[in-house]
N, CA, C and O atoms as a printed pandas DataFrame, in Angstrom:
     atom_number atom_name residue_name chain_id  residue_number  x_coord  y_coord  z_coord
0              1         N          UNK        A               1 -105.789  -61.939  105.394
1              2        CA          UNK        A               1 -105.672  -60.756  104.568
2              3         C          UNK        A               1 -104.218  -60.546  104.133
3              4         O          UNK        A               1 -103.900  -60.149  103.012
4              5         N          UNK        A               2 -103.436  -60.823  105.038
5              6        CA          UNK        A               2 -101.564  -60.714  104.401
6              7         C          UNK        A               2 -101.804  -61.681  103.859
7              8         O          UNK        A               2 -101.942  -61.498  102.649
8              9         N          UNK        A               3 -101.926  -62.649  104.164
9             10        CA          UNK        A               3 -101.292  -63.800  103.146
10            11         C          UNK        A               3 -101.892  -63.822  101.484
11            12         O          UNK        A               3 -101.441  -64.383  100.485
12            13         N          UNK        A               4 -103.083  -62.968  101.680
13            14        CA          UNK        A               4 -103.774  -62.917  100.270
14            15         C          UNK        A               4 -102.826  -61.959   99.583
15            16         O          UNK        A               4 -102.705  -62.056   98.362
16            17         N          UNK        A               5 -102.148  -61.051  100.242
17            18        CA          UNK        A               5 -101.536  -59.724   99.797
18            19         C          UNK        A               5 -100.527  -59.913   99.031
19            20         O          UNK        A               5 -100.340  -59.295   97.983
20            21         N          UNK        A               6  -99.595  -61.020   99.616
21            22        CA          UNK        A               6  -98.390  -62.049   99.440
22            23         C          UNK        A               6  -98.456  -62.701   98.595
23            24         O          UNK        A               6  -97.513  -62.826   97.815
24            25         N          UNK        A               7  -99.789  -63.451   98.435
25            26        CA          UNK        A               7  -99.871  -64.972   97.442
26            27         C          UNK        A               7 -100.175  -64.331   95.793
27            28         O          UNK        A               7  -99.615  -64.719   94.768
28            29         N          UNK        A               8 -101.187  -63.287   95.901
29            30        CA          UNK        A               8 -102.053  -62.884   94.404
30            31         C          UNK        A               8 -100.393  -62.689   93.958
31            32         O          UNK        A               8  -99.829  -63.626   93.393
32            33         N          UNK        A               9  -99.762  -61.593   94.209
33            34        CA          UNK        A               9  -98.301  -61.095   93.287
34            35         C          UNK        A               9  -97.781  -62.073   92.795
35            36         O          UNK        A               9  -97.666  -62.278   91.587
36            37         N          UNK        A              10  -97.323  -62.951   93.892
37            38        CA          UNK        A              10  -96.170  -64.258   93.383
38            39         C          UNK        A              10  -96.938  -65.522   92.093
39            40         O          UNK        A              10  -96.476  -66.362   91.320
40            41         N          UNK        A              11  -98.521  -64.944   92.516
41            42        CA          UNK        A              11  -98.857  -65.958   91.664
42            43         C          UNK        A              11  -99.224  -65.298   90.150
43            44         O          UNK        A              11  -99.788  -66.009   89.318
44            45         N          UNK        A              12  -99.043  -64.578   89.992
45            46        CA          UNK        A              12  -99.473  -63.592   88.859
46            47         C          UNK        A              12  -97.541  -63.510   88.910
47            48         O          UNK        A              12  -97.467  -62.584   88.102
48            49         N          UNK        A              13  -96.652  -63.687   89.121
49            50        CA          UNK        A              13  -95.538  -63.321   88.885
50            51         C          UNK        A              13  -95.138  -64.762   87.857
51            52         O          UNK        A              13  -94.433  -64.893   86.856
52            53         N          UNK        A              14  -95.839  -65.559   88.539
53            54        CA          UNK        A              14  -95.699  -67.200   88.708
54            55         C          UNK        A              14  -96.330  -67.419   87.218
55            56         O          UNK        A              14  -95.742  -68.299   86.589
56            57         N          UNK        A              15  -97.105  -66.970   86.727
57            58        CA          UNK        A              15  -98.068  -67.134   85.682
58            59         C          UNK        A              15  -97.155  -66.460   84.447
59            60         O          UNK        A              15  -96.751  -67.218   83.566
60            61         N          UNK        A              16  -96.861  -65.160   84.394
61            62        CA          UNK        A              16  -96.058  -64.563   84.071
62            63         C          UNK        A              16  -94.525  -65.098   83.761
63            64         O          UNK        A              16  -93.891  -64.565   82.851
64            65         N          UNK        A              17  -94.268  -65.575   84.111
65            66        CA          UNK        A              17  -93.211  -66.235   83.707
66            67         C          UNK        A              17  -93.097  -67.621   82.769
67            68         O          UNK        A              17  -92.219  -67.931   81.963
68            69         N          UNK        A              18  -94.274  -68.318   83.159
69            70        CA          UNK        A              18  -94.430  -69.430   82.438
70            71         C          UNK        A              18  -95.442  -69.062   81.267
71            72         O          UNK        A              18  -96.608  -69.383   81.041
72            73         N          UNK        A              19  -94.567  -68.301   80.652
73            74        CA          UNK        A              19  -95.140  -68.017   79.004
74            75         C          UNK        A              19  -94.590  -69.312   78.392
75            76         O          UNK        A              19  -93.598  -69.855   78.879
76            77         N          UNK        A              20  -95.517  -70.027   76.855
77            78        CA          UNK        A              20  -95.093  -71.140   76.292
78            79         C          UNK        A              20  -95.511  -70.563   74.881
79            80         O          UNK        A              20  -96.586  -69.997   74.686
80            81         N          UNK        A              21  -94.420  -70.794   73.800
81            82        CA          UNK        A              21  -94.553  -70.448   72.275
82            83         C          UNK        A              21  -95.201  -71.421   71.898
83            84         O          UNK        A              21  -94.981  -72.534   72.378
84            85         N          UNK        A              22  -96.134  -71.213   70.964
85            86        CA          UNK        A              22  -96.210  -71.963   69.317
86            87         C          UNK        A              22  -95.410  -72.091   68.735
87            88         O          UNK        A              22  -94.994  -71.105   68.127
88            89         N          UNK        A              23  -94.763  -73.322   68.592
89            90        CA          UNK        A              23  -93.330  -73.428   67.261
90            91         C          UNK        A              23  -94.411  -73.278   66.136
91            92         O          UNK        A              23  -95.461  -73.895   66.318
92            93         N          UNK        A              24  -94.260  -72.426   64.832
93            94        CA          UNK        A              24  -94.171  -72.038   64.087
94            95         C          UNK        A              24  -94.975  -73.733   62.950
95            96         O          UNK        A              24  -94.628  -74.913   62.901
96            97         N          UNK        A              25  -95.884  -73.096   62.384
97            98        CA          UNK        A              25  -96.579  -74.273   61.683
98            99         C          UNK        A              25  -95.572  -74.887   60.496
99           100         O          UNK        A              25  -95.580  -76.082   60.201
100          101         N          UNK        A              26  -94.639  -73.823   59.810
101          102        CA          UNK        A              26  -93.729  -74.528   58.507
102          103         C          UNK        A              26  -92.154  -74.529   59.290
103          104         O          UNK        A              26  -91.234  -74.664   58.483
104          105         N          UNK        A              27  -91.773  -74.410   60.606
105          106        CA          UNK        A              27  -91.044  -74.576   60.638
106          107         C          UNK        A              27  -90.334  -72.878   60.959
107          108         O          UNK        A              27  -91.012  -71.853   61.035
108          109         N          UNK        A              28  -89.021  -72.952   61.089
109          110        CA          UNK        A              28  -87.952  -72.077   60.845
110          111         C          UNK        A              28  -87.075  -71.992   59.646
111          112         O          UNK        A              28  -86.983  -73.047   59.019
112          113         N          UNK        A              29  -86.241  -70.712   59.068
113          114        CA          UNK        A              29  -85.711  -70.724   58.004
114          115         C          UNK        A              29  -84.516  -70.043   58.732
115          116         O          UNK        A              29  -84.620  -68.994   59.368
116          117         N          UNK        A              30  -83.114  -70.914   58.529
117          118        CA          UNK        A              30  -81.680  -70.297   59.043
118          119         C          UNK        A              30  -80.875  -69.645   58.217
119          120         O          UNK        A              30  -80.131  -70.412   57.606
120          121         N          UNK        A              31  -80.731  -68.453   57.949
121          122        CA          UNK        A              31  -80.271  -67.216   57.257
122          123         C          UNK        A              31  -79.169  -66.535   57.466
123          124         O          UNK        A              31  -78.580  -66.845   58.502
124          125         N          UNK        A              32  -78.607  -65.556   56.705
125          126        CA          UNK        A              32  -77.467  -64.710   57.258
126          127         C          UNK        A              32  -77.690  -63.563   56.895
127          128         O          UNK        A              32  -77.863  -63.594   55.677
128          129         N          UNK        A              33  -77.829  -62.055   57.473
129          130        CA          UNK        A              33  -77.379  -61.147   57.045
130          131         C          UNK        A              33  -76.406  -60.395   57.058
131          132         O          UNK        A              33  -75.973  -60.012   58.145
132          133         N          UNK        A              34  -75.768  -59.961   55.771
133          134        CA          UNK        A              34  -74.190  -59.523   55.543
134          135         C          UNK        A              34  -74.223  -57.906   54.901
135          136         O          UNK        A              34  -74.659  -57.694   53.770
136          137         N          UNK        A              35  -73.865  -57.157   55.510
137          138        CA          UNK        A              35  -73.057  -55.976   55.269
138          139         C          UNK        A              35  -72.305  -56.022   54.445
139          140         O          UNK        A              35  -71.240  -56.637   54.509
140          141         N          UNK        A              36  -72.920  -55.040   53.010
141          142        CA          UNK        A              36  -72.046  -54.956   52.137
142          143         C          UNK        A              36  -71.711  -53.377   51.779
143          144         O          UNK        A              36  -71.688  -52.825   50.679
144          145         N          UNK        A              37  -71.537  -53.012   52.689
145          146        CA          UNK        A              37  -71.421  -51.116   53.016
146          147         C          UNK        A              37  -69.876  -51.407   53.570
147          148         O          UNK        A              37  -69.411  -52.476   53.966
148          149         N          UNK        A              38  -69.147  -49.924   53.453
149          150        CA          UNK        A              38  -67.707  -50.295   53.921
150          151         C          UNK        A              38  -67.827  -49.691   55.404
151          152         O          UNK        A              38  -66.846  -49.332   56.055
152          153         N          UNK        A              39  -68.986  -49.634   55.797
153          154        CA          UNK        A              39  -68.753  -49.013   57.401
154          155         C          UNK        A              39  -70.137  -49.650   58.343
155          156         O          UNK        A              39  -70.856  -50.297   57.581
156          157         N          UNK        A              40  -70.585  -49.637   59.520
157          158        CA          UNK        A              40  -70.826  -50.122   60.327
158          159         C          UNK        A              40  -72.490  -49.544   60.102
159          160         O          UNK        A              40  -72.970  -48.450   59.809
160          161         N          UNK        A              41  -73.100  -51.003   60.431
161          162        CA          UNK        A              41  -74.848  -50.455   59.827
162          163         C          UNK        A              41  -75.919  -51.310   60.879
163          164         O          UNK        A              41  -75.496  -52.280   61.509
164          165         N          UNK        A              42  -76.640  -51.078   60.941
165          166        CA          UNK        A              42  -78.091  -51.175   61.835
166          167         C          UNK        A              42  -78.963  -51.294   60.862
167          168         O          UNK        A              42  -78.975  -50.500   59.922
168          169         N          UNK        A              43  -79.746  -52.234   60.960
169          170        CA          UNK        A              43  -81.167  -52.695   60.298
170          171         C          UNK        A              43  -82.094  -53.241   61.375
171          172         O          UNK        A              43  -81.897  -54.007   62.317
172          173         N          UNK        A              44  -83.337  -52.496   60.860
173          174        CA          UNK        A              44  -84.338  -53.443   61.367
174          175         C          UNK        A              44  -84.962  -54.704   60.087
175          176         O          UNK        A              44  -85.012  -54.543   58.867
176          177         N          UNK        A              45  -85.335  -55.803   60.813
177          178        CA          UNK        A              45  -86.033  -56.899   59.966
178          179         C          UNK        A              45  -87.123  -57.182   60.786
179          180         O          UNK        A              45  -87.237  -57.051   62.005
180          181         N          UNK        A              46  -88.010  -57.639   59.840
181          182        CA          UNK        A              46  -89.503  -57.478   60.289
182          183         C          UNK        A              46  -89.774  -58.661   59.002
183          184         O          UNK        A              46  -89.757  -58.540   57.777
184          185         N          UNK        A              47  -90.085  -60.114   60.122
185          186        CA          UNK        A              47  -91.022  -61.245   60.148
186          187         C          UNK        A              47  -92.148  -61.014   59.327
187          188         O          UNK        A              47  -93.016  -60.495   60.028
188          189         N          UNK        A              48  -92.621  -61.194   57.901
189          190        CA          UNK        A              48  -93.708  -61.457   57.466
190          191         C          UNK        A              48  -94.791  -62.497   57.901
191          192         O          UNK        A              48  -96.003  -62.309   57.787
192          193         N          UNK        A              49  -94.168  -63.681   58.442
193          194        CA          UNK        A              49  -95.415  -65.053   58.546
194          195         C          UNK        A              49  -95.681  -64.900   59.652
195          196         O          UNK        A              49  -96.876  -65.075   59.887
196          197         N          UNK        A              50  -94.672  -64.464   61.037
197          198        CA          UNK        A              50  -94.627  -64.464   62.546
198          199         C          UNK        A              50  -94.723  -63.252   62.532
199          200         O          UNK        A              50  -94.117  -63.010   63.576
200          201         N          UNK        A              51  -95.073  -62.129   62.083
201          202        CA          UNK        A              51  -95.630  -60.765   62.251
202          203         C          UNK        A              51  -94.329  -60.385   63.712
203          204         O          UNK        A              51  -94.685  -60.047   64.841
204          205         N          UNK        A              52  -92.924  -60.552   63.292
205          206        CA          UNK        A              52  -91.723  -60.126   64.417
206          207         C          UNK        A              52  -90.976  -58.999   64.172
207          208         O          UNK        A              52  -90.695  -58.920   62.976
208          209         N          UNK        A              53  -90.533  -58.070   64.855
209          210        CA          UNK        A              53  -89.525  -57.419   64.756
210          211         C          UNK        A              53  -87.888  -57.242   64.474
211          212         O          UNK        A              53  -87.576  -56.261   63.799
212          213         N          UNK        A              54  -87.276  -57.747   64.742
213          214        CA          UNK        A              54  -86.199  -57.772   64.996
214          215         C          UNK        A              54  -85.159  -56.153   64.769
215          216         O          UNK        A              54  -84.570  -55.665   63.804
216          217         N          UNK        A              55  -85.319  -55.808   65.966
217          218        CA          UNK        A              55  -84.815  -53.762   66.178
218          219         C          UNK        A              55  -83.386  -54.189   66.052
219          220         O          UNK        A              55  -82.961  -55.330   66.234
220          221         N          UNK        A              56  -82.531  -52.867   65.634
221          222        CA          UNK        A              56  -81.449  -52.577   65.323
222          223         C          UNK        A              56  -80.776  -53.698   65.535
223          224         O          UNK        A              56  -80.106  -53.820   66.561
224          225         N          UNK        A              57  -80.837  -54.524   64.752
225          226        CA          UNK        A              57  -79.417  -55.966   64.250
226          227         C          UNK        A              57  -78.469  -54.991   64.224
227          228         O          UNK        A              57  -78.572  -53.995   63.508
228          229         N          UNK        A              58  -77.516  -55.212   64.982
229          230        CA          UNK        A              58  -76.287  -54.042   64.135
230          231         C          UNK        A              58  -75.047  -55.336   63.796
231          232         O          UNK        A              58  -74.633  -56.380   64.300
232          233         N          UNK        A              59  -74.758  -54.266   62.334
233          234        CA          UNK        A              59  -73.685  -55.250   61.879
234          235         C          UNK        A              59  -72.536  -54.421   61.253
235          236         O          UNK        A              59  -72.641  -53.372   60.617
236          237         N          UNK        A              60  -71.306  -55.184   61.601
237          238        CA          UNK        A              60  -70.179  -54.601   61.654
238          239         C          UNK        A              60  -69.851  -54.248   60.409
239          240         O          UNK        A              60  -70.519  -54.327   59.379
240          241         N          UNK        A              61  -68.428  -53.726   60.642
241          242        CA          UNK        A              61  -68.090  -53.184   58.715
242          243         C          UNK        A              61  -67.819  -54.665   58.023
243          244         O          UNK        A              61  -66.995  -55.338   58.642
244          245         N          UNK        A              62  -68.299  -55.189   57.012
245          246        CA          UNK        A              62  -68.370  -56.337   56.216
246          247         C          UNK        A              62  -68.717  -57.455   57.281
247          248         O          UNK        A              62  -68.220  -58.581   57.273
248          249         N          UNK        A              63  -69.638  -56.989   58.194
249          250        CA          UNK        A              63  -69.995  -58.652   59.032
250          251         C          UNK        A              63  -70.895  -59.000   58.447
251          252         O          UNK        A              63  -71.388  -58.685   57.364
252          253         N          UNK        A              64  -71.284  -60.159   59.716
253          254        CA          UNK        A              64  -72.425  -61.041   58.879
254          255         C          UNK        A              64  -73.611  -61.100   60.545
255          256         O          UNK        A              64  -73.350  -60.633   61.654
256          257         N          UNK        A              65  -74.443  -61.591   60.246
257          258        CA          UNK        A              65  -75.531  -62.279   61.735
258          259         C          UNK        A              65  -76.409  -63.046   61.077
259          260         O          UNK        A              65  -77.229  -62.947   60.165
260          261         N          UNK        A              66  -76.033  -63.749   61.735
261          262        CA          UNK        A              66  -77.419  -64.859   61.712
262          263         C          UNK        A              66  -78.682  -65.024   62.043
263          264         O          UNK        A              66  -78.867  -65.071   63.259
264          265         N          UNK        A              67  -79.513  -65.118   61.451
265          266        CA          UNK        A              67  -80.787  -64.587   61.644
266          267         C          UNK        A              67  -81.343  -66.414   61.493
267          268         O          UNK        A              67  -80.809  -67.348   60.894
268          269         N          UNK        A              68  -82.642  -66.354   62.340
269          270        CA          UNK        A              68  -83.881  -67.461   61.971
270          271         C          UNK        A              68  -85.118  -66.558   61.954
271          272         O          UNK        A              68  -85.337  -65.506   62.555
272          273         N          UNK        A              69  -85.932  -67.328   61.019
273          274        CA          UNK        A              69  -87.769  -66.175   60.496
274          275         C          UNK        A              69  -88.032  -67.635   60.781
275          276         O          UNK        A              69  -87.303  -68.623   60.870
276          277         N          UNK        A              70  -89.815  -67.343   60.933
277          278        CA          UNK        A              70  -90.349  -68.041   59.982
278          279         C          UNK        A              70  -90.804  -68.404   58.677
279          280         O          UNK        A              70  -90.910  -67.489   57.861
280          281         N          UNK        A              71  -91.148  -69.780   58.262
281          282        CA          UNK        A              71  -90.846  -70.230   57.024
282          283         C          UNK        A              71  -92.539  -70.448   56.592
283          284         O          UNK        A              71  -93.283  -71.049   57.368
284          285         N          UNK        A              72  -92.998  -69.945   55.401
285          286        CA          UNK        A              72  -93.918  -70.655   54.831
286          287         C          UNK        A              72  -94.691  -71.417   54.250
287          288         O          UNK        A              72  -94.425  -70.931   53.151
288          289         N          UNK        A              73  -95.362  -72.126   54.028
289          290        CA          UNK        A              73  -95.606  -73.056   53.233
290          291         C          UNK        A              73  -95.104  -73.925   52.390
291          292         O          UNK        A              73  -95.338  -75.117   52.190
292          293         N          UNK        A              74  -94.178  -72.954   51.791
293          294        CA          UNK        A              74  -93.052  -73.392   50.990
294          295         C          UNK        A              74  -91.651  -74.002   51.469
295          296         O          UNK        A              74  -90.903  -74.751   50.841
296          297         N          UNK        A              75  -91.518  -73.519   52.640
297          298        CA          UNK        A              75  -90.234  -73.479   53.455
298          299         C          UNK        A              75  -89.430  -72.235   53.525
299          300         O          UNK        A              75  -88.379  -72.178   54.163
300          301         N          UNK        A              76  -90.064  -70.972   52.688
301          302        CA          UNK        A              76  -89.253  -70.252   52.654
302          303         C          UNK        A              76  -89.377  -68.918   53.558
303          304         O          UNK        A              76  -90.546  -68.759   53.909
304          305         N          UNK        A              77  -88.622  -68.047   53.972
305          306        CA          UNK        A              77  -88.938  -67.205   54.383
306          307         C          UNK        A              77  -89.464  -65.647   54.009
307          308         O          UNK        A              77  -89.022  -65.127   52.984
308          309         N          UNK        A              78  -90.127  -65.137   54.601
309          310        CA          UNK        A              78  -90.760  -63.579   53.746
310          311         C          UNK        A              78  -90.397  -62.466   54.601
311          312         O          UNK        A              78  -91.126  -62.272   55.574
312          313         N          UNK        A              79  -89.509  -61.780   54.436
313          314        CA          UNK        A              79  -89.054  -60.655   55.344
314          315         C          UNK        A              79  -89.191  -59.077   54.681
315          316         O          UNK        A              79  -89.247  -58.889   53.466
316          317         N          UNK        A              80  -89.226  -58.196   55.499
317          318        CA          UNK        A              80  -88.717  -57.084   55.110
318          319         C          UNK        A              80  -87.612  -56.695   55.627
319          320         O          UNK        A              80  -86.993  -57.451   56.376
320          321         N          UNK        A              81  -87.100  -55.288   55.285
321          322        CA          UNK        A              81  -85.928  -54.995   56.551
322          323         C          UNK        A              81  -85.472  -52.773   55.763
323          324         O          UNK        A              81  -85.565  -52.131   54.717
324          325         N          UNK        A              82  -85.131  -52.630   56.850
325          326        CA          UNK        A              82  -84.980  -51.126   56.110
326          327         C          UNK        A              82  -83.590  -50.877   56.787
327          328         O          UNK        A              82  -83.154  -51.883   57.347
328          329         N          UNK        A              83  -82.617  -49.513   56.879
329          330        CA          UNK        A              83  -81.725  -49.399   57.650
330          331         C          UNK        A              83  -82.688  -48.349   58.278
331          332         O          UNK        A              83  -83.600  -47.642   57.850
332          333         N          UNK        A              84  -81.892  -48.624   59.867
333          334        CA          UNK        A              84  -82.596  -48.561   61.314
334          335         C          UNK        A              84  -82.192  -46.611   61.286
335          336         O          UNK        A              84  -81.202  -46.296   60.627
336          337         N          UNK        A              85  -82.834  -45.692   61.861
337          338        CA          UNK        A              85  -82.649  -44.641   61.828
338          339         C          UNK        A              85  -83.596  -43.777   62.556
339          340         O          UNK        A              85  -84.635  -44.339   62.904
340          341         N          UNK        A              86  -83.434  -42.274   62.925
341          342        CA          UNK        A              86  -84.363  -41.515   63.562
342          343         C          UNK        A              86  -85.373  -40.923   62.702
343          344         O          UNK        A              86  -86.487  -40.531   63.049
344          345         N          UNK        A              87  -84.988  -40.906   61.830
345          346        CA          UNK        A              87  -85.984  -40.523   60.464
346          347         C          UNK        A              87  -86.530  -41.415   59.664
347          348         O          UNK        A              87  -86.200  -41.492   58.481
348          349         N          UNK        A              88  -87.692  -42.419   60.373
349          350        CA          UNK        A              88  -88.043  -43.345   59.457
350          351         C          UNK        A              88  -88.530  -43.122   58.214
351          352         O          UNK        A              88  -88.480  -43.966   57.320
352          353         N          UNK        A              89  -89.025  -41.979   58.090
353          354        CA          UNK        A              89  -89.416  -41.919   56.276
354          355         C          UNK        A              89  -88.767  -41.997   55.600
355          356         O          UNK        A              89  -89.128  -42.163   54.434
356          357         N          UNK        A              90  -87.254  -41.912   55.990
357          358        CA          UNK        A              90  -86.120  -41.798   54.975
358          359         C          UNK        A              90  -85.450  -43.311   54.125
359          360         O          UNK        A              90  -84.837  -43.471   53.069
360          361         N          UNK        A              91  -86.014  -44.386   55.377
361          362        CA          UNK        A              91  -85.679  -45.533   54.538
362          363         C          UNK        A              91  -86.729  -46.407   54.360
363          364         O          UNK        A              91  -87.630  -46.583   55.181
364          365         N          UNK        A              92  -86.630  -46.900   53.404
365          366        CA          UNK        A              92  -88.193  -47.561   53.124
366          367         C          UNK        A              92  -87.774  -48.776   53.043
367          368         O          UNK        A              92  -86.621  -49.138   52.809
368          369         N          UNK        A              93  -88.838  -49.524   53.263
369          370        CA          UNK        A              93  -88.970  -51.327   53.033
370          371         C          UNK        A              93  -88.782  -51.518   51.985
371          372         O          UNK        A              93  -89.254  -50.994   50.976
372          373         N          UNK        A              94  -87.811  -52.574   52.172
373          374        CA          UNK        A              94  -87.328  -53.225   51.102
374          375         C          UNK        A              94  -87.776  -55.254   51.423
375          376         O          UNK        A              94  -87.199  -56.176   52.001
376          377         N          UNK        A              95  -89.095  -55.102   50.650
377          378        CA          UNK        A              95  -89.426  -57.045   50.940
378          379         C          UNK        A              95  -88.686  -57.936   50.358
379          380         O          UNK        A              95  -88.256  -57.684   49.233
380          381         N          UNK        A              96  -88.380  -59.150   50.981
381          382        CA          UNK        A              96  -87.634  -59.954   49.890
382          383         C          UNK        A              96  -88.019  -61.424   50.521
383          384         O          UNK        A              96  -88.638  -61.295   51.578
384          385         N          UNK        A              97  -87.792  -62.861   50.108
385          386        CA          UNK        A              97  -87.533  -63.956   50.504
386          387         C          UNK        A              97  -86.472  -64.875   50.731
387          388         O          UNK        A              97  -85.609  -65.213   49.920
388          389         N          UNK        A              98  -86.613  -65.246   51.905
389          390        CA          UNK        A              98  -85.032  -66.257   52.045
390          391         C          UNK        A              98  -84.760  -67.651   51.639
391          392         O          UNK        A              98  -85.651  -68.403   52.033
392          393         N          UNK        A              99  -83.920  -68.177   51.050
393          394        CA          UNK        A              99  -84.325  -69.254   51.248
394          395         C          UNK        A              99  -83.109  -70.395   52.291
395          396         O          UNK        A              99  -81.951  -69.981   52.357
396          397         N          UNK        A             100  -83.280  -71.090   52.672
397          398        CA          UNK        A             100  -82.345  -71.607   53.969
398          399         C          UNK        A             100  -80.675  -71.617   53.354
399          400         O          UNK        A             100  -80.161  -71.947   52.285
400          401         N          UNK        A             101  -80.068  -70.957   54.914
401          402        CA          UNK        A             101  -78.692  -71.029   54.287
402          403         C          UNK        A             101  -78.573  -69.988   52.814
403          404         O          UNK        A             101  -77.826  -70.193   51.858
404          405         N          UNK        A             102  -79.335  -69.098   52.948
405          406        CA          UNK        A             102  -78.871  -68.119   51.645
406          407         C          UNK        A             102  -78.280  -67.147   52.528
407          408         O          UNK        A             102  -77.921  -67.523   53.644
408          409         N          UNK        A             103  -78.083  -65.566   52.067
409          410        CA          UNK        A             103  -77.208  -64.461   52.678
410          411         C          UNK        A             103  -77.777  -63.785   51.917
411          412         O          UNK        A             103  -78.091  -63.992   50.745
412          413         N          UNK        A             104  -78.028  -62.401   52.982
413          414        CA          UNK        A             104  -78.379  -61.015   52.210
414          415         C          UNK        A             104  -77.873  -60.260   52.367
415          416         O          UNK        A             104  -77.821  -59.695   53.459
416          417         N          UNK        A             105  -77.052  -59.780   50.976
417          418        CA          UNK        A             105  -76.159  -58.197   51.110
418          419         C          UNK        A             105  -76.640  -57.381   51.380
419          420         O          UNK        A             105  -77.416  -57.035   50.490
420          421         N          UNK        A             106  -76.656  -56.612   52.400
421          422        CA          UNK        A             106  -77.367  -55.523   52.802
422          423         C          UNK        A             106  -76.388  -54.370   52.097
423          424         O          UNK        A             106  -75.284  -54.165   52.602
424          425         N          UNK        A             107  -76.811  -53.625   50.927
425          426        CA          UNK        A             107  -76.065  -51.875   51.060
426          427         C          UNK        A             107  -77.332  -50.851   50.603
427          428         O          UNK        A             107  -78.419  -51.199   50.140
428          429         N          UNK        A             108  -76.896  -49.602   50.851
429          430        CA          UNK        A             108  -77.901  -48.846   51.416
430          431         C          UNK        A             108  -77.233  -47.884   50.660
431          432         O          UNK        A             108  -77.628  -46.718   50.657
């Protein structure tokens, strides 16, 4: 009876840990997003093909981050992204596509 008590957790801990992805059927698309605001900004981006999140990217005054999506059919990528805030009605989706090694000015 202990040892059952002991073993179920570690093995359900054990299971739990050995999560394994699907790489992505078209691949990945390697991107940049760049701040083109003169002060310090937060976006969320949100994965069209991989249905992903990506919460408050924050990016510096004129930085940049590097982002990977997935890519579609085409190779390209399909994102949205809004600036990140407590009042989500206030910024709305803005969709767009990437294509590898491009950059998106973000201003708001």
């Amino acid at each position: 009876m202990n040892l059952t008590k002991l073993v179920v957790p570690l093995f359900c801990l054990l299971l739990w840990g050995c999560s394994s992805s699907v790489p992505p059927e078209y691949g990945m698309v390697d991107w940049s997003l760049s701040n083109g605001t003169g002060s310090r900004l937060t976006v969320v981006v949100y994965d069209k093909i991989c249905r992903r999140t990506y919460s408050r990217v924050q990016l510096s005054r004129s930085g940049q981050q590097d982002m990977s999506t997935c890519a579609n059919s085409e190779g390209i990528a399909e994102i949205r992204y809004r600036q990140a805030g407590y009042n989500k009605g206030d910024y709305l989706w803005v969709d767009t596509r990437m294509n590898r090694n491009q950059s998106l000015v973000v201003r708001f």
